[in-house]
C-alpha positions as CSV (number, residue, x, y, z in Angstrom):
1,X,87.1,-57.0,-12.9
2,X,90.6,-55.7,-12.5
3,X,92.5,-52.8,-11.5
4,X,94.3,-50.4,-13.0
5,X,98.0,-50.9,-12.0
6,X,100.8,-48.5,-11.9
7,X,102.1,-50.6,-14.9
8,X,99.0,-49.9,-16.7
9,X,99.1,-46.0,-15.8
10,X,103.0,-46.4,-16.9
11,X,101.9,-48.0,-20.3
12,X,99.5,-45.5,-21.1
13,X,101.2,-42.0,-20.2
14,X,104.3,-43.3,-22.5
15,X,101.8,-43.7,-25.2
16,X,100.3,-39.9,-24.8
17,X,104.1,-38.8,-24.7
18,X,105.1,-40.9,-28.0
19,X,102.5,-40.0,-30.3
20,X,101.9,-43.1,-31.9
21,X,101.5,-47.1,-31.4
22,X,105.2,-47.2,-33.7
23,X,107.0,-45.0,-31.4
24,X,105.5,-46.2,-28.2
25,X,106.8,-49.6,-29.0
26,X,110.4,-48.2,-29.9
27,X,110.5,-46.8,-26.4
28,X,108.7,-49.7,-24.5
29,X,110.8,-52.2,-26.3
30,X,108.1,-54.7,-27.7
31,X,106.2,-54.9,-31.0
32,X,103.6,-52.5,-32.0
33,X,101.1,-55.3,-31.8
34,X,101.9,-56.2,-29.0
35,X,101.3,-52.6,-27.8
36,X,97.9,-52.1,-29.9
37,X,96.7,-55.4,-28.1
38,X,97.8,-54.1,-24.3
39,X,95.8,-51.1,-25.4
40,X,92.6,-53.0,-26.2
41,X,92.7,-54.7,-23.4
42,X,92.9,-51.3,-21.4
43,X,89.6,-49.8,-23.3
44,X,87.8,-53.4,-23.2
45,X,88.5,-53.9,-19.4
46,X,87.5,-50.0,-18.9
47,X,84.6,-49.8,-21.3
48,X,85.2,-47.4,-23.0
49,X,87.9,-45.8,-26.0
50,X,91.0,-44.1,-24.5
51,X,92.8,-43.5,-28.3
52,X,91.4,-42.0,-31.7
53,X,93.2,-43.9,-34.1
54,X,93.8,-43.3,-37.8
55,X,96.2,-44.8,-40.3
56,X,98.6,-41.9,-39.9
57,X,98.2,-40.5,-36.2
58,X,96.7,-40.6,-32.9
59,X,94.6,-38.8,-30.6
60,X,93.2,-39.2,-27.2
61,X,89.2,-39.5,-26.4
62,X,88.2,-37.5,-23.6
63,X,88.1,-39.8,-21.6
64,X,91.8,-40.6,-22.7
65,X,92.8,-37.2,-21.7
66,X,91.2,-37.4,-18.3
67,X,92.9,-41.1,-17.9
68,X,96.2,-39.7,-18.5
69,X,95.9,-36.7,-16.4
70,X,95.1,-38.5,-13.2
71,X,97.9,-41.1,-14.7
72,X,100.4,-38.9,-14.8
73,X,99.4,-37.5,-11.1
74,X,98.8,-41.1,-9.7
75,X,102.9,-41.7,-10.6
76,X,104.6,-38.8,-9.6
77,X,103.0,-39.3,-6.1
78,X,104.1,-42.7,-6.2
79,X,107.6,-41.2,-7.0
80,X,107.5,-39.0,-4.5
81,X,106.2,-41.4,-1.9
82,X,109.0,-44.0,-2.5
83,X,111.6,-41.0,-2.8
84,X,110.0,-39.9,0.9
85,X,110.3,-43.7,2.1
86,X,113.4,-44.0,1.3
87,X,115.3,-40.4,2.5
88,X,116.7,-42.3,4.9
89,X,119.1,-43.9,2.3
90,X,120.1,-40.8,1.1
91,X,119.9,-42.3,-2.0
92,X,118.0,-40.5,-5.2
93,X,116.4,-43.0,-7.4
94,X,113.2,-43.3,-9.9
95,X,112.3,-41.5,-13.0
96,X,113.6,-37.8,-13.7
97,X,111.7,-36.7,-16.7
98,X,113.5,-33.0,-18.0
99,X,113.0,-30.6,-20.2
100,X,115.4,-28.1,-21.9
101,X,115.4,-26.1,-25.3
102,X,117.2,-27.7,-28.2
103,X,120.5,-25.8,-28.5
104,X,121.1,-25.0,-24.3
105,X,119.7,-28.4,-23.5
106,X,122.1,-29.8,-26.1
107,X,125.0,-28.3,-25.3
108,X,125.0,-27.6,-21.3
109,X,122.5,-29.8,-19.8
110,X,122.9,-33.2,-21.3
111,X,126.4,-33.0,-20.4
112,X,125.7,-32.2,-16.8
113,X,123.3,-35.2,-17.1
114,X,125.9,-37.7,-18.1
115,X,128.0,-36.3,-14.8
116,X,124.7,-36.7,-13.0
117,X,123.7,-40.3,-13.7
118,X,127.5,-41.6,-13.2
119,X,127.0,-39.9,-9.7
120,X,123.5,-41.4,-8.7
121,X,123.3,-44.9,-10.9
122,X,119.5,-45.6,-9.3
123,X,118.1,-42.4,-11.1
124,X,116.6,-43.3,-14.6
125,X,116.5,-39.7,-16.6
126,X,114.5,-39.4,-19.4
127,X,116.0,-35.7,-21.5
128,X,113.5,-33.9,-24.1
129,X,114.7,-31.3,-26.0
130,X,112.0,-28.7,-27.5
131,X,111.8,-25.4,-29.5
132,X,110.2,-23.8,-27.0
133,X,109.6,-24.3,-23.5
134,X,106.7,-26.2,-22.8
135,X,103.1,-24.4,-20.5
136,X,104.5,-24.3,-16.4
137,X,101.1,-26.1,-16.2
138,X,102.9,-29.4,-18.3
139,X,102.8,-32.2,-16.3
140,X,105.1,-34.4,-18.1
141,X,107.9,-33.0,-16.5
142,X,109.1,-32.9,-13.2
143,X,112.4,-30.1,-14.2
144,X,112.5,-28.4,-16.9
145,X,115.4,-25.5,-17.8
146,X,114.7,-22.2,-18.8
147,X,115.5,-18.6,-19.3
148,X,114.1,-16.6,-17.2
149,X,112.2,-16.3,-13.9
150,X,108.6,-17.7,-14.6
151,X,106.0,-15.5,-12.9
152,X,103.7,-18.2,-11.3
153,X,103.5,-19.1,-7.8
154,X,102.2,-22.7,-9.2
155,X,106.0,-24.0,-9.6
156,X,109.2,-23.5,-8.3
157,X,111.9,-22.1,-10.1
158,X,115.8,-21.6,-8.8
159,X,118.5,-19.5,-10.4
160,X,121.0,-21.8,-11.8
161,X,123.2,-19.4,-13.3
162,X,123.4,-15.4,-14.5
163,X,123.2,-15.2,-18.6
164,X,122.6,-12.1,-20.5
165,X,121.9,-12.0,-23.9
166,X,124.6,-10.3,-26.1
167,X,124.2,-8.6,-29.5
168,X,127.7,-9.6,-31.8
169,X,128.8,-10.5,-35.5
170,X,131.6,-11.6,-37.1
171,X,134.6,-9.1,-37.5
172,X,134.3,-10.0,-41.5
173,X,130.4,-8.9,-42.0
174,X,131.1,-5.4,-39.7
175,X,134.0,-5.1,-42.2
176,X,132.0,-5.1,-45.3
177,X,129.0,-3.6,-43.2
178,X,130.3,-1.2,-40.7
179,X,129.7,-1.0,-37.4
180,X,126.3,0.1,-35.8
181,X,126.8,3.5,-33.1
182,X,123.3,3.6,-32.4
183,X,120.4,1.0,-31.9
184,X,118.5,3.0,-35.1
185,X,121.4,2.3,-37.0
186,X,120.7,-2.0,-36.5
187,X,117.8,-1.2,-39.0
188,X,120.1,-0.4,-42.2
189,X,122.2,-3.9,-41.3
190,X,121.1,-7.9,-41.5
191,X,119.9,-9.1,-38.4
192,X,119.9,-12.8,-37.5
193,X,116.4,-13.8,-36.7
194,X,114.9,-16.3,-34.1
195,X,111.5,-17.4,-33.2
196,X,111.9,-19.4,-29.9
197,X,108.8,-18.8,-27.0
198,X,106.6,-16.0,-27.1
199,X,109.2,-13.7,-27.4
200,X,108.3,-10.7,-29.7
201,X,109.8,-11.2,-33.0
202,X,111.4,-9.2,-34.9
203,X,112.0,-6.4,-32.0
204,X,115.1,-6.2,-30.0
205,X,115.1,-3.8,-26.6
206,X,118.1,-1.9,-25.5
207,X,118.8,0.0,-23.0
208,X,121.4,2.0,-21.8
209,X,121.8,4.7,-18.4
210,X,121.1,4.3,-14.9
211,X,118.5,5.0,-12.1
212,X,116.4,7.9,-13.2
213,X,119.0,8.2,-16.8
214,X,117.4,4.8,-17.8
215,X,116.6,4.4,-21.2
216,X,115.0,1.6,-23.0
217,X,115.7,1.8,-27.0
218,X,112.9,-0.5,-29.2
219,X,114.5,-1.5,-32.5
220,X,112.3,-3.4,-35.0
221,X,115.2,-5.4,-37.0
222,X,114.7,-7.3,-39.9
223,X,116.8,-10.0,-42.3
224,X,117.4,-12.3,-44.7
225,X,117.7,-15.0,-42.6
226,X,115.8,-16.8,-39.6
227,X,115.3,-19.8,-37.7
228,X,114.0,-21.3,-34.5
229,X,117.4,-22.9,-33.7
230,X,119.6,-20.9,-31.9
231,X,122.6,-23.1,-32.5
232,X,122.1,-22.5,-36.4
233,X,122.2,-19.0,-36.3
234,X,125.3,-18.7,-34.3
235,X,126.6,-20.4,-37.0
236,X,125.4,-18.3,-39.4
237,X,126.8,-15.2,-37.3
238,X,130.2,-17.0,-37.8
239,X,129.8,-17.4,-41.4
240,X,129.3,-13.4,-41.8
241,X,125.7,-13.7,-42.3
242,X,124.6,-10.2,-39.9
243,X,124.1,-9.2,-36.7
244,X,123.0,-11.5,-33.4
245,X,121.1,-11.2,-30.6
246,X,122.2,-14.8,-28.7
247,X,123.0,-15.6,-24.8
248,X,126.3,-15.4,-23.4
249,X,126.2,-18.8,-22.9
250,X,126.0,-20.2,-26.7
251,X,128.5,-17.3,-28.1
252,X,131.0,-16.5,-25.0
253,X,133.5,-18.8,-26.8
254,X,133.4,-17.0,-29.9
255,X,134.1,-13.7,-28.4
256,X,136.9,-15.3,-26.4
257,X,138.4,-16.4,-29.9
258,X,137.5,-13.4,-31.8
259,X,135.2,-15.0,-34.3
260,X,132.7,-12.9,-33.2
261,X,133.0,-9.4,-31.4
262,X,130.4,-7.5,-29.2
263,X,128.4,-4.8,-31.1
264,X,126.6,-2.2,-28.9
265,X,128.4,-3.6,-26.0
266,X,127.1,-0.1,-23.9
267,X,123.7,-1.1,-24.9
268,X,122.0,-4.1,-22.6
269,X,119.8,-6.5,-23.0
270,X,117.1,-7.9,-21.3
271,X,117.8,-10.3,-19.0
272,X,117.6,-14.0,-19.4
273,X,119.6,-16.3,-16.6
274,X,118.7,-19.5,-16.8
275,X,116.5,-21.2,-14.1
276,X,115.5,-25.0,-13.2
277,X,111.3,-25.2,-12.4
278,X,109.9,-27.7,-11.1
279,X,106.2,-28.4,-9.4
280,X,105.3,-27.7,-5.8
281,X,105.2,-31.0,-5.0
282,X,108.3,-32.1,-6.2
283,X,110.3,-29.8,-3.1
284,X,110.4,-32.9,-1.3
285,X,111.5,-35.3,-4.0
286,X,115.0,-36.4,-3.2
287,X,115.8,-37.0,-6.8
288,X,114.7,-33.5,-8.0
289,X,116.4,-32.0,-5.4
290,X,119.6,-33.8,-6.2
291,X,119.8,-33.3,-9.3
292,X,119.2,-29.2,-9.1
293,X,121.8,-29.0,-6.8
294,X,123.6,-30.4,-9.4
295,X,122.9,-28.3,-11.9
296,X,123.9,-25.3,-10.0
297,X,126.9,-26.3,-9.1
298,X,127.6,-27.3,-12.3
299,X,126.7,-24.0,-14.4
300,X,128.4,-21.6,-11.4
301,X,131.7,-23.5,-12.0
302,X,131.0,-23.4,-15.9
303,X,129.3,-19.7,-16.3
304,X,130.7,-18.3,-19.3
305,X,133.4,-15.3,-19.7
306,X,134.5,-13.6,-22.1
């Protein structure tokens, strides 16, 4: 009987990650037969099923999930080890997988990506954009950028960059509106609303004051409008929709132009700077290294200012 090969551990983890025999044969290249029949072969040679299938969807057996586990393990060391091999080279090269949320990932970290892979031609990176940040215990990724310092000694995680979050609106909607003094005063206006995490929805802390003066103000806003795309309710902050809570990052040009202006601006925030985390064993990885190094110098020469 045969081995399992790398190729056949490759095969496999880019079906869990796609979801379905289509998809998996959109990424791969090849047909979906030709994918269902690499499959069978797997589970024949094995013995046993690694897939549910249905007409609509797949799942993985158990024994699937405990395959693709020790998959995905099983090729990041073999990442590592050729990355370790070849230090000597200086030369990053392999897969990247990396994850970012959909409207910072869209508009800061793909471009930094394009700069990256222009820089280091022998780095293949693979970019997935999600509503929310996936579990630090996710090992489909090997970077993935966030807000926030995660509190688990499990992964690594380096400051790329200062943000803050920043409450504004659009000089037209404070015209017909008014202009909030207060935090109580935010519950008599239309606040834009976003899901994203496991933020608390819905509630927006500020505080204000120094040292032992330090205050921190709970407001429980509320709406017309919500989403779980940030970049959609900026927009809907410019239109004159109500009041935003949104990072520097995604509004700091709108404030520089005027089509949006600080509200509270004595008030802050809680803090959010963004952060790349990455897996213990990935410190050594000459590609992971590389490329946050590149992202921090990227995002300190880009930090917004307004």
């Amino acid at each position: 009987m045969s081995s399992t090969s790398p190729s056949e551990l490759a095969f496999f983890a880019t079906l869990a990650s796609c979801g379905s025999l289509t998809a998996a044969a959109r990424d791969l290249g090849i047909t979906k037969p030709a994918v269902s029949k690499r499959l069978a072969q797997m589970e024949a040679r094995l013995g046993l099923p690694l897939v549910n299938r249905t007409t609509r969807r797949m799942s993985l057996t158990p024994e699937g999930e405990v395959y693709l586990q020790h998959a995905r393990r099983i090729l990041a060391d073999i990442a590592d080890l050729d990355q370790l091999l070849g230090a000597s080279r200086g030369r990053p090269a392999g897969l990247l997988r990396v994850n970012a949320t959909l409207g910072f990932g869209r508009s800061h970290v793909a471009p930094v990506i394009s700069r990256f892979v222009r820089e280091h031609p022998e780095v293949e990176v693979q970019l997935q954009l999600s509503a929310n940040p996936p579990a630090l215990t996710d090992d489909r990724f090997d970077v993935c950028v966030r807000f926030g310092e995660p509190p688990d000694a499990r992964v690594l995680a380096r400051k790329l960059a200062p943000n803050r979050r920043i409450l504004c609106a659009a000089p037209a909607y404070l015209a017909a509106h008014g202009t909030p003094r207060t935090p109580a005063e935010l519950a008599r206006h239309n606040c834009i609303g976003i899901r994203q995490g496991d933020e608390a929805y819905g509630l927006w802390r500020l505080t204000c004051g120094r040292g032992d003066a330090q205050h921190t103000e709970p407001v429980r806003i509320r709406g017309t409008l919500t989403t779980n795309d940030g970049e959609i309710a900026v927009n809907w902050a410019l239109d004159g929709h109500g009041i935003l809570m949104r990072a520097e990052w995604d509004v700091a040009r709108y404030l520089r132009s005027g089509r949006l202006v600080p509200v509270l601006p004595q008030y802050r925030t809680p803090e959010a700077d963004v952060y790349a985390v990455f897996p213990q064993r990935h410190q050594l990885s000459a590609r992971v290294r590389a490329f946050v190094d590149f992202l921090a110098s990227a995002f300190a020469a880009g930090t917004p200012a307004y």
